[in-house]
Each structure stands twice: as C-alpha cells, then as structure tokens.
N, C-alpha and C positions, 0 to 999 in steps of 0.2 A: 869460705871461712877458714881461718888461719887453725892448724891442728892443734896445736894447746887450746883455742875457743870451743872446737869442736867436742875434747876433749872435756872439758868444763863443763862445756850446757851437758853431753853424755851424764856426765856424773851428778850434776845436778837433777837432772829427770829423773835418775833411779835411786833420787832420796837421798846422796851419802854426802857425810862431808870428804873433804881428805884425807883426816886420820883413820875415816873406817875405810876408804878403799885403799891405803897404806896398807892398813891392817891385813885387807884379804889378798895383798900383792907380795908382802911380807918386805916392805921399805917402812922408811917414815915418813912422816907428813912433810917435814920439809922440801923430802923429794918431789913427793906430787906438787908442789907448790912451784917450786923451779920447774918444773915438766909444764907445769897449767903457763904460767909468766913467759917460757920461753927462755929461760935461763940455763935451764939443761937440757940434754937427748940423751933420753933414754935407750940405752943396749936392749936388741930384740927380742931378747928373753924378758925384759922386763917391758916391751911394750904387747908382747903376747901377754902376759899375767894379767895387766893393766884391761885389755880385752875382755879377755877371759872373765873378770871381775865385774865389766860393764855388759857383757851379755851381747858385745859387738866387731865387727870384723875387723883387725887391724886398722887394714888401709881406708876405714873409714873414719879411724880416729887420728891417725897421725899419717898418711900419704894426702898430697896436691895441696 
C-alpha cells in the first residue's frame, strides 16, 4: 500500500478528518491533503507529529 493510503486508512480508523489531525500536528488541512494525494513530503518533524497524532510508528505510515 502506497504511504499516503496507508496514511489515510490510519487516519480514518482513529475517527479524524484532516482538519482535526491538522489541528493536532499544528499544519492546515490543505497540507494533509497534499501529504494523503501525494502531492507533497512532508519534512520529518512533520511526519513524526503526523505519527505521534495517529498513535503509529513512522515507518509504518510513510516508509516502503
């Protein structure tokens, strides 16, 4: 599964839209959107927060 999917279904499981895991990553929505599409990569402080927010280890939302 391709890491922005991974990322998505993660987020979707734990209930959130975008704007609230925005929220508790301290981006905006738009970002998570690009991050989820594939349109942006995220710097690694922001994919640890992203983590950190999903309750999951990096490399399992965005490595392979």
């Amino acid at each position: 599964m391709a890491a922005n999917n991974r990322l998505k279904a993660a987020r979707v499981l734990k209930g959130m839209t975008q704007l609230q895991l925005a929220e508790k990553v301290g981006t905006r929505e738009i970002e998570i959107s690009r991050i989820e599409t594939g349109r942006a990569n995220p710097d690694g402080e922001t994919k640890q927060r992203i983590a950190d927010a999903l309750q999951k280890p990096t490399f399992e939302l965005f490595n392979g």
